[in-house]
Every structure is written in structure tokens, then in C-alpha cells.
DOLUM-209663 format. One record per residue: residue in one letter; residue number from 1; x, y, z of N, C-alpha, C in turn. Coordinates in steps of 0.001 Angstrom, whole numbers, plus 500000, padded with zeros to 6 digits. Example, Ala and Ser with C-alpha at 12.3 -4.5 7.8 and 13.67 -1.06 7.14 Angstrom:
REM residues 2
["a" 1 [513190 494310 507800] [512300 495500 507800] [513200 496700 507800]];
["s" 2 [512850 497750 507080] [513670 498940 507140] [512900 500030 507870]];
END
This chain:
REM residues 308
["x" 1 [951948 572494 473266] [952896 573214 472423] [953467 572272 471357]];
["x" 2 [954035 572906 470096] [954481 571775 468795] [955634 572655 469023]];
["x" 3 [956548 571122 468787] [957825 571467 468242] [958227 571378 466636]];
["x" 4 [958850 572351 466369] [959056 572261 464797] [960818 571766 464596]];
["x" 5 [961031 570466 463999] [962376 569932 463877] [962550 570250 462141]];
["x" 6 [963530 570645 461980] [964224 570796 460771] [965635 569927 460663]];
["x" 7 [965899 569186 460133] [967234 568411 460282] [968363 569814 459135]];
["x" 8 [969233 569848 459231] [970380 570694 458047] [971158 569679 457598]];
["x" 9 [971176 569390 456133] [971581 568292 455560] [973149 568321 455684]];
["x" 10 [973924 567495 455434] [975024 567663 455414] [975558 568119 454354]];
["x" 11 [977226 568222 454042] [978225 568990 453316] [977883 568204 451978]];
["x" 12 [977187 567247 451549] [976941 566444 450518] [975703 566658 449993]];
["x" 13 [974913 566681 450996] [973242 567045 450118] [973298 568339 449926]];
["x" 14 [972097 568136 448898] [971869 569365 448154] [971318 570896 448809]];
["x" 15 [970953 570146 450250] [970612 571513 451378] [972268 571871 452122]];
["x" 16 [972641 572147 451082] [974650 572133 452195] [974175 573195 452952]];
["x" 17 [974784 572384 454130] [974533 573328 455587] [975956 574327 455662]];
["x" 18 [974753 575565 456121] [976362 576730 456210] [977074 576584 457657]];
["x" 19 [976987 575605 458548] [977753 575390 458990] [979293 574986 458379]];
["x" 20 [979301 574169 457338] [980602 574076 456871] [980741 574806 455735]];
["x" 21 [979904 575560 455556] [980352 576884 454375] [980991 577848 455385]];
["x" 22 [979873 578054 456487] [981415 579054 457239] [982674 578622 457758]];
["x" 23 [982782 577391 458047] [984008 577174 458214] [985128 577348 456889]];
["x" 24 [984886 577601 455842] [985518 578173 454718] [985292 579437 453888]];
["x" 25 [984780 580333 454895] [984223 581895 454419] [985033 582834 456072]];
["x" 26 [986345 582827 455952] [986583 584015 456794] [986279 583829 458388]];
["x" 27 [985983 582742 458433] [985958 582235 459952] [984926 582761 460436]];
["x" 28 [984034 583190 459738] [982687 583642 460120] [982040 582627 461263]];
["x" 29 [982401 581301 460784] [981717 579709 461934] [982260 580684 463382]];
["x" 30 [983478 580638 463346] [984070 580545 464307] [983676 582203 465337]];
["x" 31 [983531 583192 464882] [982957 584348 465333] [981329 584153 465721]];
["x" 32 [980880 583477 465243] [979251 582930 465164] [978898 582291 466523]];
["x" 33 [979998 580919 466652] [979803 580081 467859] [980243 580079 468576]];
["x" 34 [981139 580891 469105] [982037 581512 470324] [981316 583058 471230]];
["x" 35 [980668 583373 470117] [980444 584982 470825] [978743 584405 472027]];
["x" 36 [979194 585688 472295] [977936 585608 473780] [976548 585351 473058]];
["x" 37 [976259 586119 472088] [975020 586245 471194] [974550 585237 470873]];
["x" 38 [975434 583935 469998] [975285 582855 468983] [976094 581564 469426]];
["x" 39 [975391 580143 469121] [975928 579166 469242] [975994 578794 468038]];
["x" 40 [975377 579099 467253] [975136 578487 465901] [974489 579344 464568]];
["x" 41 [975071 579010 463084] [974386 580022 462589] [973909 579457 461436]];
["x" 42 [972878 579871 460594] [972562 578996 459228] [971851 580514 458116]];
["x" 43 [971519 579914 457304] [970738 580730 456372] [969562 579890 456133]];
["x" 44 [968157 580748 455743] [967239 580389 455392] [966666 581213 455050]];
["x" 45 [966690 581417 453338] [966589 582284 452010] [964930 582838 452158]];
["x" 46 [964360 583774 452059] [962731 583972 451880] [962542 583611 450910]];
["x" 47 [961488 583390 450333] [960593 582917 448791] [961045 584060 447684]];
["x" 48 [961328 583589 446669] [961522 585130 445908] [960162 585590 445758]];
["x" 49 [960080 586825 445143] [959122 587809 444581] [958865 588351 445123]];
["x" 50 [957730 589159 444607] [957350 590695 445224] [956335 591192 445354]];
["x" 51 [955423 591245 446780] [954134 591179 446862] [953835 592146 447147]];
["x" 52 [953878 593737 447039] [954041 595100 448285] [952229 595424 447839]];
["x" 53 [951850 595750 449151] [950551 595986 449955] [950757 597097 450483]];
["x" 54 [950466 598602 450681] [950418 599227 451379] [949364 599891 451991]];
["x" 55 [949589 600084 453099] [948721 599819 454456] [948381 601688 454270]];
["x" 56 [947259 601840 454781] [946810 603471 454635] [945745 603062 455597]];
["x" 57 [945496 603867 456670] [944284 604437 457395] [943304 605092 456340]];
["x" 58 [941988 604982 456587] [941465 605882 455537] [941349 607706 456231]];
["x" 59 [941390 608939 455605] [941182 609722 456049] [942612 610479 455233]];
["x" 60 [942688 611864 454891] [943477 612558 454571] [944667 612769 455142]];
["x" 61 [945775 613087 454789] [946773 613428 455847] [947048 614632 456373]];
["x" 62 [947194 614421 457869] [946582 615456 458657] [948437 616333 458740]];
["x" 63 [948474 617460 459835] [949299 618585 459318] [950384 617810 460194]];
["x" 64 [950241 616755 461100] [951380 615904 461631] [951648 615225 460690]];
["x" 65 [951411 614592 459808] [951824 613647 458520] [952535 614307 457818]];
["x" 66 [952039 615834 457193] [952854 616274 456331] [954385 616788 457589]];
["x" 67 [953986 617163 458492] [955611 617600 459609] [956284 615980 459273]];
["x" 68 [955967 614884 459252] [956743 613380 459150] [956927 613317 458029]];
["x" 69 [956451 614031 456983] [957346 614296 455765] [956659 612390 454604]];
["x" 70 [955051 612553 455504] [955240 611001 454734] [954689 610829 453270]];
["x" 71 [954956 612111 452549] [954801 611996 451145] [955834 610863 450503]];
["x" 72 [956882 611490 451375] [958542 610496 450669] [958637 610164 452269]];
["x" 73 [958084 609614 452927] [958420 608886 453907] [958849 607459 453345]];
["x" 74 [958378 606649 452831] [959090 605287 452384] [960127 605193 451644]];
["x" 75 [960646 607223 450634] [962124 606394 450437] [963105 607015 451714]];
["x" 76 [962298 607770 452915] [963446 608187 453693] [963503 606903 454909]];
["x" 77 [962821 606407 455071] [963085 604437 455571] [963558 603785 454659]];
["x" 78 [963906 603362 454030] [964413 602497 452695] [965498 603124 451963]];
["x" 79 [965792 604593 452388] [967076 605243 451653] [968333 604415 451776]];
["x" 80 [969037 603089 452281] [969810 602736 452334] [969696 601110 451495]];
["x" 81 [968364 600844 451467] [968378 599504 450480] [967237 598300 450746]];
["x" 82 [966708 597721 450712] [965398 596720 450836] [966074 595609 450962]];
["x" 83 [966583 594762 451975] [967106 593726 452387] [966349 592335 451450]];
["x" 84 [965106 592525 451450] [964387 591599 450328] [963132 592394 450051]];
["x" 85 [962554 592074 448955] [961103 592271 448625] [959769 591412 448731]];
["x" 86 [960264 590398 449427] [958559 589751 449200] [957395 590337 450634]];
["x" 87 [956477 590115 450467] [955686 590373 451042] [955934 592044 451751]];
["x" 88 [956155 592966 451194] [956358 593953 451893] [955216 595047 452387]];
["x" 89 [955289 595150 453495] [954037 595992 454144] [954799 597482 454711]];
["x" 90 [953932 598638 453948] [954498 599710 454359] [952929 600383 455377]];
["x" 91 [953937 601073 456361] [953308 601557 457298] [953336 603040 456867]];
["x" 92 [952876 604158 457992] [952892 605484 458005] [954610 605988 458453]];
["x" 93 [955232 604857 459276] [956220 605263 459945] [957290 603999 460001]];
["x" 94 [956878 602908 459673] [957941 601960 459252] [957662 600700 458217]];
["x" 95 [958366 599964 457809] [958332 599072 456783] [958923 597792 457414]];
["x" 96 [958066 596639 457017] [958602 595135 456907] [958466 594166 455410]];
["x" 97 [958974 593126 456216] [958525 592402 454730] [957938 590948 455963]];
["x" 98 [956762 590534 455368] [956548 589291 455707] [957100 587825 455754]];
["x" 99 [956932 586748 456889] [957556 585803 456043] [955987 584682 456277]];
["x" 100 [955365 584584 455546] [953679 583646 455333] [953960 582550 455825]];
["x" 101 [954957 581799 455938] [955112 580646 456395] [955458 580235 457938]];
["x" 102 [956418 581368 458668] [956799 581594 460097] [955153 582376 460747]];
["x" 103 [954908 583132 459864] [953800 583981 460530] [954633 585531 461629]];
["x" 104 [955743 585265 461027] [956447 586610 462217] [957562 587056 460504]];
["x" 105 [957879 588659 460785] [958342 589970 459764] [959321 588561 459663]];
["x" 106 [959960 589053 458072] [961561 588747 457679] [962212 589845 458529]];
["x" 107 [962214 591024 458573] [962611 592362 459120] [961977 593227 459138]];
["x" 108 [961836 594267 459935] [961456 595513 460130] [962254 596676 460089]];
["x" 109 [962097 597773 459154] [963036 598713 458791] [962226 600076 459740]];
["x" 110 [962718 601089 460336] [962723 602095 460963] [963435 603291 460377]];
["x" 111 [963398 604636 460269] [964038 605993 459921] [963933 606842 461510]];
["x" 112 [964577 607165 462587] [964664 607754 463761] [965070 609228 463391]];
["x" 113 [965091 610096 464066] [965645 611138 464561] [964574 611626 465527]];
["x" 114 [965478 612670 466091] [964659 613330 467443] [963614 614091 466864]];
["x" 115 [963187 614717 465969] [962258 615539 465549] [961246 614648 465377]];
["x" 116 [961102 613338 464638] [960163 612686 464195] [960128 611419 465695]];
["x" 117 [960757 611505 466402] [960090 610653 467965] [959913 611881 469161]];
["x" 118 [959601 612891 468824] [959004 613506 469639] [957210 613208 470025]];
["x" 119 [957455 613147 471688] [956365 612577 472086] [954971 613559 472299]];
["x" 120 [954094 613347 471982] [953031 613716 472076] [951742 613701 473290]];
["x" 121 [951641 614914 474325] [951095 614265 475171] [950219 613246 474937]];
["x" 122 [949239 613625 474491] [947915 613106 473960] [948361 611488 473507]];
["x" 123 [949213 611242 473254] [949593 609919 472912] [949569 608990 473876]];
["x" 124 [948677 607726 474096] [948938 606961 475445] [948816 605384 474842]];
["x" 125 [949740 604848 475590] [950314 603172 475044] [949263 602572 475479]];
["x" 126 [947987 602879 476621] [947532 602463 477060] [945926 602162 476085]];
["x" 127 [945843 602987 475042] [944804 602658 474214] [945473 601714 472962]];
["x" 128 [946686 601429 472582] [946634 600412 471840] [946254 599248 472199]];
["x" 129 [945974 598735 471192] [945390 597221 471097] [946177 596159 470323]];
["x" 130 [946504 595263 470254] [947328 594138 469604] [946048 593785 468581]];
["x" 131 [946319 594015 467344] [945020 593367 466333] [946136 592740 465175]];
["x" 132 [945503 591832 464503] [945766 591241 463351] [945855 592030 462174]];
["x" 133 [946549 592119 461011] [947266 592880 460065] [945904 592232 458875]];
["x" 134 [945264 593044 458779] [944176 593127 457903] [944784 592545 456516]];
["x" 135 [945521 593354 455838] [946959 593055 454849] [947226 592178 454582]];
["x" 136 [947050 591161 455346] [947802 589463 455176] [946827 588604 455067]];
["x" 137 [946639 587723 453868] [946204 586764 454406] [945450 585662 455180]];
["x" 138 [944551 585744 455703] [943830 584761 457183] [944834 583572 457169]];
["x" 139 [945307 583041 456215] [945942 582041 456068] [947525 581707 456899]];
["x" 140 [947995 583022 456672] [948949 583640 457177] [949351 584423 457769]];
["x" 141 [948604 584911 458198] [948451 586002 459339] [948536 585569 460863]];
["x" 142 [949193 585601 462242] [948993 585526 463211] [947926 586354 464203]];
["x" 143 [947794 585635 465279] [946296 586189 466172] [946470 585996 467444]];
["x" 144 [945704 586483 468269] [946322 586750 469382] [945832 585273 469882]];
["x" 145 [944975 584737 469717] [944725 583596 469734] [945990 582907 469985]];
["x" 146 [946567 582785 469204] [948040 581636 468855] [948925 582034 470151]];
["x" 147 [948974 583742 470767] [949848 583765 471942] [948974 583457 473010]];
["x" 148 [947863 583762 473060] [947407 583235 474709] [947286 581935 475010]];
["x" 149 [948101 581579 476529] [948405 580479 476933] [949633 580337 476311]];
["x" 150 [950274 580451 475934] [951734 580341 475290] [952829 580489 476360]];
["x" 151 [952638 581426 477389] [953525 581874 477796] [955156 583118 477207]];
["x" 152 [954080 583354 475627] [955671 584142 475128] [954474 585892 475253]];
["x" 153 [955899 586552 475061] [955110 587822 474934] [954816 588091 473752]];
["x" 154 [953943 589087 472906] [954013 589638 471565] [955132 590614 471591]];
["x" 155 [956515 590451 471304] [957222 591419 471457] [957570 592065 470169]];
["x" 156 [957532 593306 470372] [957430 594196 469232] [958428 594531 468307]];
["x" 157 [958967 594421 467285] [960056 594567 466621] [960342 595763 465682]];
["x" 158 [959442 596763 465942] [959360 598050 465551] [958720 598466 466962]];
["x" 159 [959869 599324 467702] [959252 599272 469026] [958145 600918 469405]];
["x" 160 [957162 600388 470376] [956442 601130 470461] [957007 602666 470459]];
["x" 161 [956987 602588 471639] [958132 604129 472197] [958847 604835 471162]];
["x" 162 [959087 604373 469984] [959825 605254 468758] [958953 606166 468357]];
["x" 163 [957792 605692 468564] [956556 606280 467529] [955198 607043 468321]];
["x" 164 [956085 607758 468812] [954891 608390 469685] [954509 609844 469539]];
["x" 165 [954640 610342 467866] [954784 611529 467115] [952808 611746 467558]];
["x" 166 [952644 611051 467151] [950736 610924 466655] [950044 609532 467555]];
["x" 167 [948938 609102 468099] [948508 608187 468347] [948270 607181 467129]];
["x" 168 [947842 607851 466209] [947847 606802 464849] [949113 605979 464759]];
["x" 169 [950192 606691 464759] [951709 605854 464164] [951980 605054 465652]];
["x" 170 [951239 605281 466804] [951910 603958 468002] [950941 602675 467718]];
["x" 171 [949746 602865 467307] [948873 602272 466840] [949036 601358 465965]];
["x" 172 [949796 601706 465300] [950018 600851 463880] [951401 599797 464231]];
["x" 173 [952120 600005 465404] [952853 599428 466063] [952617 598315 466452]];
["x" 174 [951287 598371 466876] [950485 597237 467731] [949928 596365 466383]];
["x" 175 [949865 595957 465530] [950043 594978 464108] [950544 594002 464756]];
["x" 176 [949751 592712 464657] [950852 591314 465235] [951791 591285 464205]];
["x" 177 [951796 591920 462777] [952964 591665 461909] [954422 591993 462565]];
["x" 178 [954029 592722 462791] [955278 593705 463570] [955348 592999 464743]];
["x" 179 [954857 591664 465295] [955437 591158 466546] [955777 589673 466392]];
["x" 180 [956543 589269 467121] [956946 587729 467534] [957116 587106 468542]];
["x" 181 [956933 586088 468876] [956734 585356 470211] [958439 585764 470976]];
["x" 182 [958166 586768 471908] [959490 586977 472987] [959386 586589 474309]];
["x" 183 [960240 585511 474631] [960555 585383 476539] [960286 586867 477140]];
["x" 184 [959457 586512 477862] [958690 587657 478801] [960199 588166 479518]];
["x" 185 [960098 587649 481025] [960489 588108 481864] [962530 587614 481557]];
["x" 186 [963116 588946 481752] [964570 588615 481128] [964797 588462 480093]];
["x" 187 [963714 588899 479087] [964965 589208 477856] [963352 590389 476935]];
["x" 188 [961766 590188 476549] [961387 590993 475926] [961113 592301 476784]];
["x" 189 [961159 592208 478551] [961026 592921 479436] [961808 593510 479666]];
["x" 190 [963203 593046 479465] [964445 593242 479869] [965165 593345 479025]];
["x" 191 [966340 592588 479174] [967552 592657 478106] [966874 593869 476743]];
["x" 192 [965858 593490 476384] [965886 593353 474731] [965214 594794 474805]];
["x" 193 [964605 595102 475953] [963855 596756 476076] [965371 597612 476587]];
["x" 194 [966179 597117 476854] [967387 597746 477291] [967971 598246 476353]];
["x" 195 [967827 597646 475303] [968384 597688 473684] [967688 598281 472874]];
["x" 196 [966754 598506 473407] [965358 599630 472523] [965640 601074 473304]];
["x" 197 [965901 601215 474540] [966374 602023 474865] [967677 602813 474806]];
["x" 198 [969117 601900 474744] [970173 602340 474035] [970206 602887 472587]];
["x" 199 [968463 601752 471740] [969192 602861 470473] [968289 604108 470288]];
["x" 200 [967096 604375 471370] [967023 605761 471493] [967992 606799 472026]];
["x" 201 [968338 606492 472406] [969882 607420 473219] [970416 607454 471974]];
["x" 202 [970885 606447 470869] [971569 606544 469897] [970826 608020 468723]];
["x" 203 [969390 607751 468632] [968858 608742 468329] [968936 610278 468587]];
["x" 204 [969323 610633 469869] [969275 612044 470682] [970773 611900 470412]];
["x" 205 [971786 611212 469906] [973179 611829 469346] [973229 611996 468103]];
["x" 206 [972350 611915 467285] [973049 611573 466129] [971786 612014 465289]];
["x" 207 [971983 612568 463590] [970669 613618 463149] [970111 612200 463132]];
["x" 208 [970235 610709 462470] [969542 610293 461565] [969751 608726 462205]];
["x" 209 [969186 608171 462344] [969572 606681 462690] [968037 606301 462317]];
["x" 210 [968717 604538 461228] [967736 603693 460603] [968481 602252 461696]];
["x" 211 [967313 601554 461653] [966997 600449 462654] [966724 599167 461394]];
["x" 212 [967530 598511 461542] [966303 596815 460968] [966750 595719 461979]];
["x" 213 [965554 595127 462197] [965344 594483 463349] [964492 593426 462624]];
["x" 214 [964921 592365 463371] [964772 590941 462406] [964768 589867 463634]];
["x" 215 [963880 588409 463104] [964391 587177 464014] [965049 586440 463332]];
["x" 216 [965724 585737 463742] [966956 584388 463688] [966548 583132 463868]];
["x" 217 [966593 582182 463248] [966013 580550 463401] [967675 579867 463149]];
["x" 218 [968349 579658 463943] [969909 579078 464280] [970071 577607 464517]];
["x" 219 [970982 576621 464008] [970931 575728 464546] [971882 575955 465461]];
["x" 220 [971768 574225 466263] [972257 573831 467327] [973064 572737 467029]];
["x" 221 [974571 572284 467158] [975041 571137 467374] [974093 570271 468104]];
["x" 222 [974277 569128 467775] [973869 567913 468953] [974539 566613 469507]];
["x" 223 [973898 565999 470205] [975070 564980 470385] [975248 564037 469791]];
["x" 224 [974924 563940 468185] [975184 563527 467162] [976228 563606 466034]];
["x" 225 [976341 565041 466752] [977452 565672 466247] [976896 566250 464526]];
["x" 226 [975284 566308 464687] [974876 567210 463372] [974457 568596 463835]];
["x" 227 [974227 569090 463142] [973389 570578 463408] [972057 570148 463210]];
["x" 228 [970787 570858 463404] [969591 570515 463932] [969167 572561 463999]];
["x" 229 [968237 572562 463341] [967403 573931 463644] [965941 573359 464237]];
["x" 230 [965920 573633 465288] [964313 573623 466419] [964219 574533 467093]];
["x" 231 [962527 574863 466766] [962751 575704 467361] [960658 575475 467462]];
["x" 232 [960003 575974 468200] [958778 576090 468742] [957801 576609 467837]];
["x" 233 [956274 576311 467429] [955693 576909 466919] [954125 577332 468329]];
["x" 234 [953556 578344 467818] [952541 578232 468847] [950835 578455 468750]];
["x" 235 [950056 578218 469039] [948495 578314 468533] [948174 577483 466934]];
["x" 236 [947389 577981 466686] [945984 577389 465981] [947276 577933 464748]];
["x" 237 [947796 578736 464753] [948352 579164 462730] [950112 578949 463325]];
["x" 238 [950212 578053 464051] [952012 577721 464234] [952535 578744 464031]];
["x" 239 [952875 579818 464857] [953522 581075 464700] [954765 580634 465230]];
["x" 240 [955960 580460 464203] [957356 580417 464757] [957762 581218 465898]];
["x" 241 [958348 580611 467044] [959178 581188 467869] [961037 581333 467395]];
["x" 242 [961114 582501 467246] [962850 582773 466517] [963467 582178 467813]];
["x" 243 [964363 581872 467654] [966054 581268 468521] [966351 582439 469270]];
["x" 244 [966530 583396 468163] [966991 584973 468132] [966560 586006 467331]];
["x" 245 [967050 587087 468041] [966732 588463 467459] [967832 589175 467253]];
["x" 246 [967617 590282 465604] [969136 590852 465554] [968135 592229 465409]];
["x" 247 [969495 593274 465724] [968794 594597 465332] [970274 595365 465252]];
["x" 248 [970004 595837 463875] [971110 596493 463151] [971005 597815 462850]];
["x" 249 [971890 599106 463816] [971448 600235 463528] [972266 601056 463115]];
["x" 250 [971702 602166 461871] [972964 602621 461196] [973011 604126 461520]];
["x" 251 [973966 604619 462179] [973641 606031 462962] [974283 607329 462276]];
["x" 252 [974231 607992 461690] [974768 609257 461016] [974762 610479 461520]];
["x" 253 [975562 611465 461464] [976140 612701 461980] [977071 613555 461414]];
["x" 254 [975954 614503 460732] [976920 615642 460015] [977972 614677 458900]];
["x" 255 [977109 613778 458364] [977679 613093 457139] [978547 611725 457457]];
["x" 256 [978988 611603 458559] [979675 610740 459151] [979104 609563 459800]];
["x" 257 [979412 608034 459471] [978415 606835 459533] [978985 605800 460864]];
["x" 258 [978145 605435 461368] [978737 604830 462774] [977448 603456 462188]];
["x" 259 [978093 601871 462584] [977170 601029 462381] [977084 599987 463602]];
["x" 260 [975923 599699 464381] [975978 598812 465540] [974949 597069 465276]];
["x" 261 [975734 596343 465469] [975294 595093 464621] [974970 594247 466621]];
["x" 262 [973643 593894 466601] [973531 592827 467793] [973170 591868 467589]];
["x" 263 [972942 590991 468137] [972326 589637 468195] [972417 589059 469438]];
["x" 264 [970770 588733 470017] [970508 588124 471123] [969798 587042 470945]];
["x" 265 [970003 586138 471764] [969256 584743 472194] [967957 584880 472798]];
["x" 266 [966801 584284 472486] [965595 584852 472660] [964903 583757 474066]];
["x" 267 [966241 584219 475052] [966163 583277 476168] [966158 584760 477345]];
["x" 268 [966077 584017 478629] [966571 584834 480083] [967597 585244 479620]];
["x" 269 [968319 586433 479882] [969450 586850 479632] [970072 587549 481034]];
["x" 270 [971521 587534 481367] [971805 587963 482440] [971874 589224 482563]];
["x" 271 [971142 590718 483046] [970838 591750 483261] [972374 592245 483391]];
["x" 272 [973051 591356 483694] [974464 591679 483953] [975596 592461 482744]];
["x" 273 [975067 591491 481751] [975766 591184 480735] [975698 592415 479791]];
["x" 274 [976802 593221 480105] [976740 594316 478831] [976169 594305 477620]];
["x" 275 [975034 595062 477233] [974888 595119 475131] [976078 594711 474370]];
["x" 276 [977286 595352 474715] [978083 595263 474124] [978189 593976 473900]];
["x" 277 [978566 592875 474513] [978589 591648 474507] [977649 590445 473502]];
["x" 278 [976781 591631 473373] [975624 591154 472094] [976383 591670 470770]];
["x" 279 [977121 592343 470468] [977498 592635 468924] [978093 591656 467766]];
["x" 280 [977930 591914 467218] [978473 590740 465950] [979080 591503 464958]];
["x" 281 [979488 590851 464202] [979836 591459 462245] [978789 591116 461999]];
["x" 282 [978240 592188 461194] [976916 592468 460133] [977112 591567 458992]];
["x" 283 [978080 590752 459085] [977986 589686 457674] [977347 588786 457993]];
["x" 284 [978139 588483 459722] [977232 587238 460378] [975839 587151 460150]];
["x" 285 [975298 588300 460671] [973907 588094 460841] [973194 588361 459303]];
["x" 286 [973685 588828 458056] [973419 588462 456673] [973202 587321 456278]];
["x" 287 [974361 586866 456487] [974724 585306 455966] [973488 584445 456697]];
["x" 288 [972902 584948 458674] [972346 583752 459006] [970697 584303 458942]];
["x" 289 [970731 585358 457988] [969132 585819 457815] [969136 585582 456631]];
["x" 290 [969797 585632 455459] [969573 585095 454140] [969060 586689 453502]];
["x" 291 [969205 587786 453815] [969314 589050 452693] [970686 590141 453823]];
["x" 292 [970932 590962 452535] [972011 592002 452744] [971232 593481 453537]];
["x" 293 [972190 593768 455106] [971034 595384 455205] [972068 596358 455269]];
["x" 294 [971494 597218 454868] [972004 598498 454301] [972846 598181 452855]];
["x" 295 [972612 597454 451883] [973429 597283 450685] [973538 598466 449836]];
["x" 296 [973010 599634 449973] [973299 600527 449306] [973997 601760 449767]];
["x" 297 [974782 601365 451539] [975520 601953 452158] [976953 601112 451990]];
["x" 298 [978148 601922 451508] [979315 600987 450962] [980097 600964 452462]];
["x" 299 [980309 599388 452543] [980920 599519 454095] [982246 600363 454167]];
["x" 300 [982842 600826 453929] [983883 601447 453587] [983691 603079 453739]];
["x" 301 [982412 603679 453777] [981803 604759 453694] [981462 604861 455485]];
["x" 302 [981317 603744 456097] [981121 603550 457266] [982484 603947 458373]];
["x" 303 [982611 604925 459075] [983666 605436 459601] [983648 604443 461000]];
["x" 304 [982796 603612 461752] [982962 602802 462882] [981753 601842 462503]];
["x" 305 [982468 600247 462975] [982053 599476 463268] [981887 598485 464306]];
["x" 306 [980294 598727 465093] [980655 598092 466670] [981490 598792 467393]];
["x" 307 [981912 600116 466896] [982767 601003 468183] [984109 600773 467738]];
["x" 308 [984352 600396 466425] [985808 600215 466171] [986239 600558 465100]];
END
């Protein structure tokens, strides 16, 4: 296995670490490295520009495509704002943007309601396959290669189970784009499917709920008393292992906006430990992903945040 060390320069070099920018932005440091979720938080900006690829099966669209409405399916996923533009890959049923250099999404954007995750017998998890994203790259692209022997799971960040309208759209799930190296047992098995499951429940309340779901690369104090971002790469194309995972979901009802902000450690987690206990401010996890989500939803328009 390679370890990947990044040093975070100090308050003087020209890489100023947002460790001491948050300590002068609203105490954001201090909400960051105290909560259950986070020890540490940083930014690390994507590449600018704008590469969009979109992904099409070949074959017409059949009379389930037009019921998913996917003529304007990409602006009813994206109706709230594009967190960044580079590398963006649109699906039949959800959207990311790449990051070429980690080999795992900047984020993955989702559009839910109960009409469009209605399950399909005929649909079975058991014929997908984990394949490589044709779309990308060889250069940059991850393979299953890079996870076996690893010990991490391919855990899915547009999760299967949402998309079980058509066998095509669970299919397209299975994209290593759409996955990143997750701790198996206790947190991509567990904890983190617990949380894929709460925000289906969130779905069956509410007409409309959008999902973006993202990894986290965080530093760590040390006993140096610097910050330090490490974090694991794995196989033949160094596929970053994230620190963490956030997933930010924005839930609506009869016009009225409810917003749930998490962030987990991409460790064992204690089965114990309430979701709740995973929530953050949605600035936090802005500030430590380096783009804005939902920017074209005015927080203020938002009637609860985190249940408050």
C-alpha cells in the first residue's frame, strides 16, 4: 500500500492553511474539530474548467425514460446549482463531476422522490457489475484492479437502491466513477448504508429530495503541532482513499425546504452512535470541499437546518 503525505503550509506561505483561516471565519475551526464527524478541516480547490461528457446507452428512450421525465432530467438534478464544473459526467439518473487526479467524483448530485425510486421487480442488484467509466480517460480512470487486495470496499456514492426504476439506471450505478475506496465492515456496510437508508425514508416524506454526496481529504494535527493531510492511495492508478464522506440532502414539501448536512469519518464507526451526531453546518463542509451546494437555493428560503 502507498501512503500519500501532503504537508499544509503554514499561516505565511503562500499555501495558507485553512486551519488558521478558520480560526478567523466564525469559529467554523472550532465546530469542525470538536464535533463527532471531524478532527480537522482544509480546502482543496478542483482544477478550473469545464469538461462535460455525457454518458448515453445507445438505443432510444424507452416509455420508462420518458415516465423519469429524462428529456429535462439534468436540469431537474441540477435545479438547485453545479457545485463545480470540471469534468462533469451526466448519467440517465444522476450527475458528478470528476476529480482526474484522486481518481474518485468531486461529488455526486441525485433528484429523489417516491415516484421516480419505485422499484421494479425485474430489477436485480445481483446482475450489476462494477466496470470502469468508458468516459474518462485510461489515464484517469480507476479499475477494479486498484481495489482488489486493498481491503477497501467500492462504496457507492450515488447509492444503488435509489435507482431501481429500470435495470439500466442501477447499472449505471455500478461506474467505478461513482465509487471510492470505503471501510468495509462498520462504516460502508454499516454506519454509512444506515445513512442511505435514512435518506430514503427522507424521500417517502417529502415530494422532492436532492442528495450531493462527496469525499473529504482533512488534515490532522500532529505532534508537531502542524497539520498534515494523509491519507492512502491504492493499486496500479493510486486511487485516493477520502478521510471522509459528506452527504448533503435538501428535502422539500409543498414548497417548504428542510436541509440535512453530515459528515462521517471513513473509519469503523460505533453502530451506537446516532446520524444525528454526524451533522455539521453546510459551510463547514463547503469551505472543506472547496465548491458551494445548493448555491442557487438562498439559505434563508430554507425553513430547517439539521432539525433546527
Amino acid at each position: 500500500m502507498k501512503k500519500l503525505f501532503i504537508p499544509v503550509l503554514g499561516s505565511f506561505g503562500a499555501g495558507f492553511g485553512l486551519a488558521t483561516y478558520l480560526t478567523n471565519k466564525n469559529d467554523i475551526k472550532g465546530i469542525l474539530f470538536n464535533s463527532q464527524a471531524l478532527k480537522a478541516a482544509t480546502v482543496l480547490n478542483p482544477p478550473p474548467g469545464s469538461d462535460i461528457v455525457e454518458y448515453k446507452q445507445t438505443g432510444t428512450l424507452s416509455k420508462d425514460d420518458l415516465a423519469l421525465g429524462n428529456i429535462n432530467r439534468t436540469q431537474q438534478i441540477m435545479k438547485h446549482g453545479y457545485p463545480s464544473l470540471d469534468n462533469i459526467r451526466i448519467f440517465d439518473n444522476y450527475i458528478l463531476s470528476y476529480d482526474r487526479r484522486n481518481r474518485v467524483a468531486n461529488w455526486v448530485f441525485e433528484h429523489l422522490s417516491s415516484e421516480k425510486m419505485r422499484s421494479a421487480e425485474s430489477v436485480d442488484r445481483g446482475k450489476c457489475e462494477f466496470r470502469e467509466d468508458p468516459n474518462i480517460h485510461p489515464y484517469f480512470r480507476s479499475t477494479n484492479q486498484d481495489y482488489k487486495g486493498s481491503g477497501y470496499d467500492r462504496g457507492h456514492l450515488a447509492a444503488a437502491a435509489n435507482h431501481r426504476f429500470t435495470q439500466m439506471l442501477m447499472d449505471q450505478t455500478f461506474f467505478l466513477s461513482n465509487m471510492a475506496p470505503q471501510v468495509g465492515k462498520g462504516f460502508n456496510r454499516d454506519k454509512w448504508n444506515e445513512l442511505e437508508i435514512e435518506v430514503r425514508k427522507m424521500v417517502k416524506e417529502n415530494d422532492n429530495v436532492w442528495v450531493c454526496t462527496g469525499p473529504l481529504y482533512l488534515p490532522k494535527k500532529e505532534a508537531d503541532n502542524k497539520f498534515y493531510v494523509r491519507y492512502e492511495v491504492i493499486g496500479p492508478q493510486h486511487v485516493a482513499v477520502p478521510t471522509h464522506f459528506f452527504k448533503v440532502v435538501l428535502c422539500e414539501k409543498k414548497g417548504e425546504y428542510k436541509l440535512f448536512s453530515y459528515v462521517l469519518p471513513n473509519l469503523p464507526c460505533d453502530q451506537s452512535t446516532p446520524l444525528s451526531s454526524y451533522l455539521v453546518p453546510i459551510d463547514s463542509i463547503e469551505r472543506a470541499a472547496g465548491f458551494l451546494i445548493f448555491d442557487k437555493m438562498p439559505r434563508k428560503a430554507i425553513k430547517s437546518l439539521n432539525g433546527k
